[in-house]
Each structure stands twice: as C-alpha cells, then as structure tokens.
N, C-alpha and C positions, 0 to 999 in steps of 0.2 A: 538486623544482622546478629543484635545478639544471641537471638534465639536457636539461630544455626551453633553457634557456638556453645549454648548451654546442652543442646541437644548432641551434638556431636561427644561431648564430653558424660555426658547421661550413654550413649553407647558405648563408650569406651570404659565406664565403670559398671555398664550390664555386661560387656564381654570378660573381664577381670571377676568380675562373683560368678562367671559361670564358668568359667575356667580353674578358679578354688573350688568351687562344688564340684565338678568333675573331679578333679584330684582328691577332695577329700571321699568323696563317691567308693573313686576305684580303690583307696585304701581300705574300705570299708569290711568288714568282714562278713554282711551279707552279700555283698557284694561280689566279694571273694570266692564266696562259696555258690553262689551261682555260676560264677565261672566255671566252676567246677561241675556242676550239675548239666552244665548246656557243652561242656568240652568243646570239640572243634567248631562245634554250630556255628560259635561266631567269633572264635581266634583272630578270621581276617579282616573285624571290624575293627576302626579307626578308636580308641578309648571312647570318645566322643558318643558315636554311636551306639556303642555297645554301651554305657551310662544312658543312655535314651531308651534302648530297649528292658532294659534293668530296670528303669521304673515305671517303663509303660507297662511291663507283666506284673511288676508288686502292685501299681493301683489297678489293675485288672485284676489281680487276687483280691485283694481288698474290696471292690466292688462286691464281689459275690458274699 
C-alpha cells in the first residue's frame, strides 16, 4: 500500500511541474511571439494545448 501512496504523491508533483512549465511556457517570449505569428489559429485553445502545440512545432523545427 505504500506504494500507492508514493505514486499517488509522484503524480501530484508531475502535475504541479507541468503546470509551472506551462505558466512559465506561456510567459515566454517565444512563446509569445508565436502567438502572434499563428493569430486566431489557435486563440480557442485551452493554454495547455496550445503550450503542447508550441513545442511540438519548435522540436519539429529543430528536427530539420
């Protein structure tokens, strides 16, 4: 049982760092400026989302 416990508590401190990394993401000033560059593209997405699609396109740039 305690292992439920340790793991439960291991989720709750990967939701909390990805929740600062979103927020410090979205303050980001490339971040920012994508915004800018994709306009309404993706306005109606959740921060969340839209911090997911922001660095699936930067490491898909970066790939190439």
């Amino acid at each position: 049982m305690g292992n439920i416990n340790l793991e439960s508590n291991n989720n709750i401190a990967d939701t909390e760092i990805w929740n600062s990394l979103q927020q410090a993401i979205g303050a980001s000033s490339g971040f920012l400026r994508w915004q800018l560059e994709a306009g309404a593209k993706y306005q109606n997405l959740r921060l969340e989302e839209q911090v997911q699609r922001y660095l699936r396109e930067t490491l898909e740039n970066l790939a190439y």
